[in-house]
N, C-alpha and C positions, 0 to 999 in steps of 0.2 A: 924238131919241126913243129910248130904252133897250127892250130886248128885249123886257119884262113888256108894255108899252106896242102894240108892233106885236105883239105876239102876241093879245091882246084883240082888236084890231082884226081880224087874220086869224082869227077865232072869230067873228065878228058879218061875215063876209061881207067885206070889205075889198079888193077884190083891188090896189088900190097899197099896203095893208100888204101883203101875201101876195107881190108882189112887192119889197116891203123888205127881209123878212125871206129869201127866194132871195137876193139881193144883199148882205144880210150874212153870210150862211151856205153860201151852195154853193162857195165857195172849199176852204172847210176842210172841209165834206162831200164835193166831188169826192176830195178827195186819201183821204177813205176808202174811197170806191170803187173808188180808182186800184189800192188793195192786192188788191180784190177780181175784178179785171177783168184780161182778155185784150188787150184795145186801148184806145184812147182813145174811143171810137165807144161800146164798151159801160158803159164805164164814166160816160157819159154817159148812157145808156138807164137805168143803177141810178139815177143822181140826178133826171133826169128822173120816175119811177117812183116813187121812192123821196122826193121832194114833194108828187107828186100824191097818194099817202097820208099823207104829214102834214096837207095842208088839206082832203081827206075825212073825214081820222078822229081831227083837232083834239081833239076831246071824250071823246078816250079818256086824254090827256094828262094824270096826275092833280095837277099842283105838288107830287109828291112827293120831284122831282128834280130837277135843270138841263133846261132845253127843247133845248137844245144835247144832251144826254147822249141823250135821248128822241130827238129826230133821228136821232142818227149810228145807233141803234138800229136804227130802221127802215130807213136806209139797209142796213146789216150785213143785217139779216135779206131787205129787196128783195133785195141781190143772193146771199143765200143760194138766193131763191125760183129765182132767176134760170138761175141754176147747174142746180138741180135740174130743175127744167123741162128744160133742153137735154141732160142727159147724164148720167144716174146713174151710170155706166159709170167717168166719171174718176176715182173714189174706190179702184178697182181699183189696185193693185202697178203701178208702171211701172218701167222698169229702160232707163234711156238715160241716154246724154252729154246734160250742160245746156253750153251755148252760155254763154259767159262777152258779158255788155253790151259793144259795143265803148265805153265810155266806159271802162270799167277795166281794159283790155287794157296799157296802159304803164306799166312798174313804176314811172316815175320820178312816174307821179298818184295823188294821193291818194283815198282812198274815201271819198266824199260821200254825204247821204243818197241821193241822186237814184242815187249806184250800189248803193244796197244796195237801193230800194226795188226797182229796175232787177233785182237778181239775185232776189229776192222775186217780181216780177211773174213771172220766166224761168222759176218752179219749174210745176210739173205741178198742173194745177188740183187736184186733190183735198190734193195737199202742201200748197200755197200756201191754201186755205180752211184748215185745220185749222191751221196753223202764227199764221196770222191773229188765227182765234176763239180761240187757247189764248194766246199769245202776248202780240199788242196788244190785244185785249178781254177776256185774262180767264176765260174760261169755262174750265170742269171737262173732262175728258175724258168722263165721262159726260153734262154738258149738251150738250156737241158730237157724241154720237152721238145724245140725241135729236133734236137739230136739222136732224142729218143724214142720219137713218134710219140707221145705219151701228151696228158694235158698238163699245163704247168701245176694245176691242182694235186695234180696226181704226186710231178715231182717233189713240192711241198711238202702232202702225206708221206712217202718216203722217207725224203731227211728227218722230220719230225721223228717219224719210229726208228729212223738209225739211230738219230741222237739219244731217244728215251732208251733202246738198247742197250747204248755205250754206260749213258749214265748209271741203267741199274748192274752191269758191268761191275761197274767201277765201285760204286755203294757196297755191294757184295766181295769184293777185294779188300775195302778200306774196315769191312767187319761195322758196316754204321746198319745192315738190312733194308731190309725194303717195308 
């Protein structure tokens, strides 16, 4: 059965499509929430969350797009809500030592995705959102500060520090120092 097909069926009520399409899709939509998440636990709470408004709010989905594209959306934007909800606060300057993954602590290992999304997760929630939505989805600095309430300057400063982050990150892996 192809996508267009379970997805009909999860619009007219379906719930063994509605659990098809979770079991062809939450794979590849956890690993978006993984970017957006503190543990595995919440990032399970976005995907969790973040279906139960897709098959609420089916009927807003207009075939103007990929239904995959439309997902990962809502998933992005749940755990944008998510974020928001618990702490506005972490969008604020933070100035500490990031904690290097122990999976790329030994020079003679290579950097896999799993350690970069690893130093990704590591960054300070307000970095690691904006670095995210600019980044791997695309958005403008100015649509990231609407979405975040924030000023677009703000999200700037952000990325900026995710990035110098990642890079002293990465310097420190590769044994070049800082």
């Amino acid at each position: 059965m192809n996508l267009d097909t379970i997805w009909n069926a999860c619009l007219a009520g379906n719930r063994k499509a509605q659990f098809q399409l979770y079991q062809t899709l939450s794979g590849r939509m956890f690993s978006v929430c993984m970017r957006y998440a503190q543990t595995e636990a919440e990032a399970e709470e976005i995907l969790q969350t973040g279906f139960i408004k897709v098959f609420t709010k089916g009927q807003l989905f207009d075939n103007k797009g990929s239904l995959e594209g439309w997902i990962r959306k809502i998933m992005v934007n749940t755990a944008i809500e998510l974020h928001r909800n618990k702490d506005r606060r972490s969008f604020e300057p933070l100035a500490q030592d990031y904690a290097m993954p122990d999976s790329c602590s030994g020079s003679d290992e290579h950097l896999h995705y799993k350690d970069l999304l690893a130093m990704v997760t590591a960054l300070p929630l307000g970095y690691r959102t904006v670095f995210n939505l600019y980044v791997i989805e695309g958005y403008s600095h100015k649509e990231i500060a609407e979405i975040l309430s924030i000023s677009e300057g703000n999200s700037k400063s952000q990325l900026s520090r995710a990035r110098q982050s990642l890079k002293e990150q990465l310097m420190k892996i590769e044994n070049i120092g800082l």
